[in-house]
C-alpha positions in Angstrom: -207.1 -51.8 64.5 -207.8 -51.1 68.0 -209.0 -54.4 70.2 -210.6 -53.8 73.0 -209.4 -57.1 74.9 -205.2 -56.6 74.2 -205.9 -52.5 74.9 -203.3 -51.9 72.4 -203.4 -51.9 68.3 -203.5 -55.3 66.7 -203.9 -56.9 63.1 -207.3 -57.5 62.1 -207.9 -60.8 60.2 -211.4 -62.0 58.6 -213.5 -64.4 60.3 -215.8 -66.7 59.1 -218.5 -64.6 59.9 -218.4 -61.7 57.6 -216.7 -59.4 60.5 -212.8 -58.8 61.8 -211.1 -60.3 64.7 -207.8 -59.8 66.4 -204.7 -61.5 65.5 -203.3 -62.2 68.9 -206.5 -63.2 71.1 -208.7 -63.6 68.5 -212.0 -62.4 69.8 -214.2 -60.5 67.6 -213.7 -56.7 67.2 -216.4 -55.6 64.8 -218.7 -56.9 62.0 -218.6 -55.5 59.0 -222.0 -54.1 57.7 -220.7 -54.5 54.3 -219.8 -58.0 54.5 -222.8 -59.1 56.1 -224.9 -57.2 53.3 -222.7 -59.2 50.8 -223.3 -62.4 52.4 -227.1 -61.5 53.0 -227.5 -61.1 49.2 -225.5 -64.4 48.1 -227.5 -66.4 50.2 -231.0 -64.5 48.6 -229.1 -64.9 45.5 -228.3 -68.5 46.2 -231.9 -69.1 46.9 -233.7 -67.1 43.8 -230.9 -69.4 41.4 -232.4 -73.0 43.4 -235.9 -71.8 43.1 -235.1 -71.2 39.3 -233.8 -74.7 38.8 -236.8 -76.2 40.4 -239.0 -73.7 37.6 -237.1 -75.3 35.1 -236.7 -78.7 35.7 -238.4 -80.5 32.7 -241.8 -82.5 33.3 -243.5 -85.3 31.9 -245.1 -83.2 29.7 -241.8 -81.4 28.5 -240.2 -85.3 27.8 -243.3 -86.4 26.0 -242.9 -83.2 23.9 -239.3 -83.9 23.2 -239.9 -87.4 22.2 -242.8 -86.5 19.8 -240.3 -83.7 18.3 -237.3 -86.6 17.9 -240.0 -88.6 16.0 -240.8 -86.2 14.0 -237.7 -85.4 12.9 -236.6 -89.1 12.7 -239.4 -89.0 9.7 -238.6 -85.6 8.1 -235.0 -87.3 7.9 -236.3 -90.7 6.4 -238.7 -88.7 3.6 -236.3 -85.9 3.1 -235.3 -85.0 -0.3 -231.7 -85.7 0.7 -232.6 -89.0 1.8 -234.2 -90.2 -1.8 -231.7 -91.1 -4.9 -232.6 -88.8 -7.6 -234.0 -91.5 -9.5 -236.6 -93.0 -8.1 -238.2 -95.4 -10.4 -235.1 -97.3 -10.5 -234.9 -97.2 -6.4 -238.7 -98.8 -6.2 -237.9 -101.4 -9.3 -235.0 -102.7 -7.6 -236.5 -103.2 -4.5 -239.6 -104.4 -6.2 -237.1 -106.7 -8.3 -234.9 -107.6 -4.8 -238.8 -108.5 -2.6 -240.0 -110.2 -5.4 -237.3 -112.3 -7.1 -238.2 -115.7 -7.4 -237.8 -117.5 -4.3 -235.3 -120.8 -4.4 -236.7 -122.0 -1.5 -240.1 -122.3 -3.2 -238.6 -123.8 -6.3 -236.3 -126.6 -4.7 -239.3 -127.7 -2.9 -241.9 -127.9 -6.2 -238.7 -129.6 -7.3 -238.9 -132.0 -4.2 -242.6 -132.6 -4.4 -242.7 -133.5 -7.9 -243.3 -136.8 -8.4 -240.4 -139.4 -8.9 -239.9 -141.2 -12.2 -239.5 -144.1 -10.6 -242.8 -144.8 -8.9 -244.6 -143.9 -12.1 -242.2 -146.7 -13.6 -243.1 -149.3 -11.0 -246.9 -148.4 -11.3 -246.3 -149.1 -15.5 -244.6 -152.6 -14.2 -247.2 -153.8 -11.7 -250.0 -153.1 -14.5 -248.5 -154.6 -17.0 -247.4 -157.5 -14.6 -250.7 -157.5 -13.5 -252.4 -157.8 -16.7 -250.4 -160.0 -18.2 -251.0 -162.5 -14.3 -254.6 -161.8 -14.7 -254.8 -163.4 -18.9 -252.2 -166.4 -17.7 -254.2 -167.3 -15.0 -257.3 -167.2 -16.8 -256.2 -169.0 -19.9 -255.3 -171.9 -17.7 -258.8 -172.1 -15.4 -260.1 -171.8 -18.9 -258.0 -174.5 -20.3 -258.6 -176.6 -17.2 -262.2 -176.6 -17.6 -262.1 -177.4 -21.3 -259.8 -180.5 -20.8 -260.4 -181.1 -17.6 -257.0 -180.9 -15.9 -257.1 -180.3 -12.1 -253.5 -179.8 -12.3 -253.8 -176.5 -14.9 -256.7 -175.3 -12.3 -254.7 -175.1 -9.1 -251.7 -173.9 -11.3 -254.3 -170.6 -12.9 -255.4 -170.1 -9.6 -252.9 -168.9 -7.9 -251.3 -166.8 -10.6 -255.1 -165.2 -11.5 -255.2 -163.9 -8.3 -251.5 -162.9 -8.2 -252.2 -160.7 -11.1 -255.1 -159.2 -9.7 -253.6 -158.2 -6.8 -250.5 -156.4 -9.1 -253.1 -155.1 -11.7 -255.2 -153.8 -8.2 -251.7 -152.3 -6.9 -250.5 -151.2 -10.1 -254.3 -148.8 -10.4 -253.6 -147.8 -7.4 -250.2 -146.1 -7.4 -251.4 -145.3 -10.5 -254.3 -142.9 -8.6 -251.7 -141.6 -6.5 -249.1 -140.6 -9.1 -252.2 -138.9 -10.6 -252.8 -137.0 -7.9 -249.2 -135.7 -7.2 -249.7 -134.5 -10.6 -252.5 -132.5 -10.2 -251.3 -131.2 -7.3 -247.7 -130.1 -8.5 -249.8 -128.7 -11.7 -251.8 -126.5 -9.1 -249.2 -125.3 -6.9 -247.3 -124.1 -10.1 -250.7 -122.0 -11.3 -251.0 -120.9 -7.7 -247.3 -119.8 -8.0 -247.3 -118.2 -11.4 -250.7 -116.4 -10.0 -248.5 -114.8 -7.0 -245.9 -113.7 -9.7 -248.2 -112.0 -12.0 -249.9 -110.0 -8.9 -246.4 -109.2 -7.9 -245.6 -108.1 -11.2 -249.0 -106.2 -11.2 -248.0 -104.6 -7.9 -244.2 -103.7 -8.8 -246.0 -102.1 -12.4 -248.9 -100.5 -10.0 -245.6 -99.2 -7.6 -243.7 -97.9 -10.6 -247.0 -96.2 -12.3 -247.5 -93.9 -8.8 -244.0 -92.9 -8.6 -244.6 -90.3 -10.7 -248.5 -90.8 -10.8 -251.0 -88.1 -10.9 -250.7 -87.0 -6.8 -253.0 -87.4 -4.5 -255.9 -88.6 -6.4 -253.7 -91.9 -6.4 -253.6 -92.0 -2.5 -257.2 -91.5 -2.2 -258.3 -94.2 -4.8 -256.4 -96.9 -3.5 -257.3 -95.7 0.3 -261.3 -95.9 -0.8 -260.4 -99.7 -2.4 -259.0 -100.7 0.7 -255.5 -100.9 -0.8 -252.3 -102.8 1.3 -250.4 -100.1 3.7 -247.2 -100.8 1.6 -249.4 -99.4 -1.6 -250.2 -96.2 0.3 -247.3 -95.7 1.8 -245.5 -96.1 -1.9 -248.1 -93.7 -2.7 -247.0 -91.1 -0.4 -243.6 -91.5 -1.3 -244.3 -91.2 -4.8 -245.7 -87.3 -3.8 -243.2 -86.6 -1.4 -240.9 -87.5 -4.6 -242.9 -84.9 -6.7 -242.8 -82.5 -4.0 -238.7 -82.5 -3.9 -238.4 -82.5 -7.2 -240.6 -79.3 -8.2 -238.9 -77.5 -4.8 -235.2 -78.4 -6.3 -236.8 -77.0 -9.6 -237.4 -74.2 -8.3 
């Protein structure tokens, strides 16, 4: 390569800038067009590729999208034949079974709040106590007036009232005992009431497992049914639907 600096042939290296320069002084001899061309186009290609990204850099819109689409097939996973035991009846009665066994919370405390034996065994003691004061005492006011004994009258007194007060106490816890009673008695109806509407809805679960499609949906959503009754409705036809499309 001829440089016009040395006046004399030289090597020719590569610059940075796309064009040849001498080896010895190493100013500039000549630019190649090609090389320029070639770094021309990188650069346009360079900036076609950037605007490119930008075009495709995902929105709001294109993230919202996404999410709906994971959703949705988050719940085509949950309701997919794959994801229900071939039997289903005995999948929904032993969950039905498993939600509704009897709790032993709720049985260790009617057990708690029955009524003790022993205070209905006190209230027996203070009547009889109290009834037994209450003659005594009255037996000897009545003897004291017939004889005329002040001695037998302040002696009656004393116990007459004593066994008022024990037959008075003795009515009461009496009244109270009652009470717990009638209250244990209605919080076991109001219990065996919650069982049989359990059992009702575990029977009314089991019934639309293989129940009659749609028209089961419908009903209960016109009667104002519970969401877990429409949603066991809807798995109840999904059910259906897998099993007629691995039958055919």
């Amino acid at each position: 390569m001829w440089c016009k600096r040395c006046q004399q042939d030289a090597p020719g290296i590569a610059n940075g800038e796309g064009g040849m320069a001498c080896a010895r002084c190493g100013s500039t001899v000549r630019t190649s067009p090609t090389a320029a061309g070639e770094k021309r186009s990188a650069d346009e290609m360079a900036a076609l590729a950037s605007a490119a990204l930008a075009d495709d850099a995902p929105t709001t819109d294109t993230w919202q999208l996404d999410a709906e689409l994971t959703e949705a097939e988050r719940l085509l996973a949950a309701f997919s034949p794959l994801a229900v035991p071939a039997d289903a009846s005995l999948v929904i009665a032993s969950q039905a079974a498993r939600t509704h066994r009897f709790d032993p919370e709720v049985k260790r405390r009617d057990e708690l709040e029955k009524p003790p034996a022993i205070g209905g065994f006190v209230a027996w003691i203070l009547l009889l106590a109290g009834t037994m004061a209450l003659v005594c005492g009255g037996v000897l006011i009545g003897w004291s007036l017939y004889a005329g004994r002040a001695a037998l009258w302040n002696l009656g007194l004393p116990i007459l009232l004593a066994g008022q007060a024990g037959l008075l106490l003795g009515v009461v816890l009496q009244l109270v005992r009652i009470w717990q009673n009638h209250r244990a008695a209605a919080e076991r109806l109001a219990a065996v009431d919650r069982q049989l509407g359990d059992l009702e809805q575990t029977t009314t679960l089991l019934g639309n497992t293989y129940g009659a499609g749609s028209s089961t949906f419908f009903a209960h959503l016109a009667e104002g049914a519970s969401p877990h009754l429409l949603l066991a409705d809807l798995k109840g036809q999904m059910d259906l639907l897998a099993m007629k499309m691995s039958g055919k």
